[in-house]
C-alpha positions in Angstrom: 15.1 -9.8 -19.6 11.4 -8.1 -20.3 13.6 -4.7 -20.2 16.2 -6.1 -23.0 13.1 -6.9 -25.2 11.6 -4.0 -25.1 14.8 -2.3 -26.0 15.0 -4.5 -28.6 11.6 -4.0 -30.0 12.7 -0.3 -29.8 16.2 -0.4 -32.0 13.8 -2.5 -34.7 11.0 0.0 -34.6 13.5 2.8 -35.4 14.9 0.4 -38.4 12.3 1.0 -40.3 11.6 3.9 -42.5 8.7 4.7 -45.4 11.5 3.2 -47.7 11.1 -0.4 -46.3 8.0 -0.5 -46.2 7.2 0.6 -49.9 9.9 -1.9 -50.8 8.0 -4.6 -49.0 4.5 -3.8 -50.8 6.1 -3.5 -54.0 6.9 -6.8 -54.0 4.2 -8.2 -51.9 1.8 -6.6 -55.3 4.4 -6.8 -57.8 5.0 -10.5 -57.4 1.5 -11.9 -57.4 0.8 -9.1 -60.8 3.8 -10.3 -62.5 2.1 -13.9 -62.7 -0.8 -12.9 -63.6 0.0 -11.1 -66.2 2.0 -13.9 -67.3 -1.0 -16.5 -67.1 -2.7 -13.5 -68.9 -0.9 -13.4 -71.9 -1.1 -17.2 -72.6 -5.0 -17.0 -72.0 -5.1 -14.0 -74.3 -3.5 -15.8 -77.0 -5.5 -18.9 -76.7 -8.6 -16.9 -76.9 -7.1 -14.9 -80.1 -8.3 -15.4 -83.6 -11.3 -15.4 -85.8 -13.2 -18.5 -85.4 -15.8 -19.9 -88.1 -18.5 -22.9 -87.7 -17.7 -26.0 -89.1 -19.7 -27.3 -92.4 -20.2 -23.3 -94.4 -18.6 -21.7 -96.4 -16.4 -18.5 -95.1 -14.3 -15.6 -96.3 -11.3 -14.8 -94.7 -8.7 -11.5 -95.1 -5.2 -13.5 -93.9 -1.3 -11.9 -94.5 1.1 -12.9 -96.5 2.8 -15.5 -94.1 3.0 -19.2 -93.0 0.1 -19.0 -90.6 -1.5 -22.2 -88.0 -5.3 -22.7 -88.6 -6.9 -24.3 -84.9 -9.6 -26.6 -84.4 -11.3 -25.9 -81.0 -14.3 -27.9 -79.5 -15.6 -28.4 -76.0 -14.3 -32.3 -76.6 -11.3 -33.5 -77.2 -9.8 -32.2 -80.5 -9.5 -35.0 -83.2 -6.6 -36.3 -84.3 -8.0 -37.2 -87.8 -10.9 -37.1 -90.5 -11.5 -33.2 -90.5 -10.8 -31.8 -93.7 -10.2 -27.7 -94.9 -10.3 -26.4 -98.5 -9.3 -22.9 -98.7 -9.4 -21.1 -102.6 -7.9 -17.4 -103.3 -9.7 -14.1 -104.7 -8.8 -16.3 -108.2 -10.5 -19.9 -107.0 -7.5 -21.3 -106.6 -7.3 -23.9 -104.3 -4.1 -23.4 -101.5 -2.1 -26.3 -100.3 -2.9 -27.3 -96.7 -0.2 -29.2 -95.0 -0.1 -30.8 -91.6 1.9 -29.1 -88.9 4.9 -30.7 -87.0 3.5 -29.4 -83.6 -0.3 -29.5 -82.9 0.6 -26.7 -80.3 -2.1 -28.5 -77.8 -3.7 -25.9 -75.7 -7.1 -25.3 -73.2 -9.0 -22.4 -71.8 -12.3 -22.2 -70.1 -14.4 -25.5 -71.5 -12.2 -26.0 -74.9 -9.7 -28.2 -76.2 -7.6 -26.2 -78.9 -5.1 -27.3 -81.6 -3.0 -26.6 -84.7 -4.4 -28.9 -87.2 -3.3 -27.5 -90.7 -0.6 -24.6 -92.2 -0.7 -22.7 -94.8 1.9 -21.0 -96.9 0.1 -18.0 -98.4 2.2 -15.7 -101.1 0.0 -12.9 -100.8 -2.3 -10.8 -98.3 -5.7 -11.0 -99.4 -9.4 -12.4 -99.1 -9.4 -16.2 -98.7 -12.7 -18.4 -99.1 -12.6 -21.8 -97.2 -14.8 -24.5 -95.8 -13.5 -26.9 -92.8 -15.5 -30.1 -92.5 -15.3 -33.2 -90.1 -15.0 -36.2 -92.9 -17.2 -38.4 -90.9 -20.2 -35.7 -90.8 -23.3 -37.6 -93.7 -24.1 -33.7 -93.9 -23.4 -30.3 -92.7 -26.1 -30.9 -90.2 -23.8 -33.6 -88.9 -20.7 -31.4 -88.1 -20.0 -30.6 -84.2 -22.2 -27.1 -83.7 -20.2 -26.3 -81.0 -16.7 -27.2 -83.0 -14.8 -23.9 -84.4 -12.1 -23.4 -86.9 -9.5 -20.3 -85.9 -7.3 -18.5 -88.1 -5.2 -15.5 -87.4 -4.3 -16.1 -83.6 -1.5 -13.7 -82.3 1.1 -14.7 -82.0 0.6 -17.3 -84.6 2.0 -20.6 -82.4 1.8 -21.4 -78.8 5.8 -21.5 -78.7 5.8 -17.5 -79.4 3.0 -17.0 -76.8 5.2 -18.7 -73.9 7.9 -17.1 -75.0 5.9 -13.9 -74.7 4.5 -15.4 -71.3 8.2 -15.6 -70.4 9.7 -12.4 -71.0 6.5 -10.6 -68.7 7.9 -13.0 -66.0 11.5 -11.7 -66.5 10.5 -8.1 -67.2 7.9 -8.0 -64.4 10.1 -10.0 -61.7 12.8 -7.9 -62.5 11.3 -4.9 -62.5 9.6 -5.8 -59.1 12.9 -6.8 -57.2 14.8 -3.6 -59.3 12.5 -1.4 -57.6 12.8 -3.2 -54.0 16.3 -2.9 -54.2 16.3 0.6 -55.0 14.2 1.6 -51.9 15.8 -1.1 -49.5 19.6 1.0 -50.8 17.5 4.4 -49.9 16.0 3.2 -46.7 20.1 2.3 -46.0 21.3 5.6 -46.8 18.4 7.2 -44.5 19.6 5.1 -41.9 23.2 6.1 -41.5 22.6 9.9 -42.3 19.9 9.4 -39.0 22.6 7.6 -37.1 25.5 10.1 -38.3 23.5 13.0 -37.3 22.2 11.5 -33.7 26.3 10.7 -33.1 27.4 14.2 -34.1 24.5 15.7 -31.6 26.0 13.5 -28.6 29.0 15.4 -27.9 27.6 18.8 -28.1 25.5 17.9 -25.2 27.7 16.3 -23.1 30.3 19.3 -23.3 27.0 21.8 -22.4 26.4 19.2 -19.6 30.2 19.4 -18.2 29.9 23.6 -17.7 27.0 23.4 -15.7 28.1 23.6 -12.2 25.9 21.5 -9.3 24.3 23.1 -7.0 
């Protein structure tokens, strides 16, 4: 029985090959890299932007685009009573409608959503103020409260799809490259066991022409 083992230990130890084993660490790193990269590229996006205190007045360059502006704070993000007024290079005030996805989102110690959207018809400086409604005075406004603009991509729904496509392209990378070297450490294999049966005979037949003494 302990002789069967050990024979068994030995066909195994002479199954594997460099290929196996590289195939084996690629994806016992490419895995774990692959999600985090994915986390990455959501906590990337939700710390994108340019952020501005609440309760002064700001200039902002923006594109030409339909484009989110966030409300983050270390509290919970309100719902209601926070106002923005944003004019262009001409003084003209922009229309600021309400968003049909607040695109709800955390990182580190804030609360972050999509509060208003703009539809801007040309690139350009922007000047804007963002106020809570409840604040007596700017003293009154959160200090720690932030209004974002500009975050890349521009909603959370294009940052998961991002998110998504490192899983798919990283995953399948990963396993693409296992697979390659598990088909290689394959091919090693039966060239090593093709060569030791081809070997076999010529011994034996150099065995049979030497006489005993």
């Amino acid at each position: 029985m302990l002789f069967h083992r050990k024979e068994q230990r030995i066909a195994q130890l002479k199954n594997i090959t460099i290929f196996n084993i590289l195939a084996l660490i690629v994806v016992i790193v490419g895995i774990p890299l692959t999600i985090l990269q994915g986390r990455a590229a959501l906590q990337n996006w939700a710390q994108s932007g340019k952020r501005f205190p609440l309760g002064v007045w700001h200039v902002v360059d923006l594109k030409e685009t339909d484009t989110l502006v966030y409300y983050e704070s270390p509290d919970a993000v309100p719902t209601e009573y926070v106002m923005l007024t944003i004019n262009d290079i001409n003084n003209s005030e922009i229309y600021v409608s309400t968003p049909t996805d607040r695109n709800d989102f955390s990182y580190k110690d804030k609360q972050g959503a999509a509060l208003f959207k703009l539809s801007l018809s040309q690139q350009g400086s922007y000047r804007f103020i963002c106020n809570d409604a409840m604040a007596n005075s700017i003293a009154d406004n959160p200090e720690q409260d932030e209004v974002v603009f500009a975050k890349s991509p521009n909603s959370k729904a294009q940052a998961l799809n991002k998110s998504t496509w490192t899983y798919i392209i990283g995953g399948g990378s990963t396993l693409g490259l296992a697979a390659i070297l598990y088909i290689i450490h394959g091919i090693w294999l039966q060239r090593k066991e093709g060569t030791s049966k081809t070997r076999a005979p010529a011994t034996f037949a150099a065995n049979i022409g030497v006489p005993e003494e």
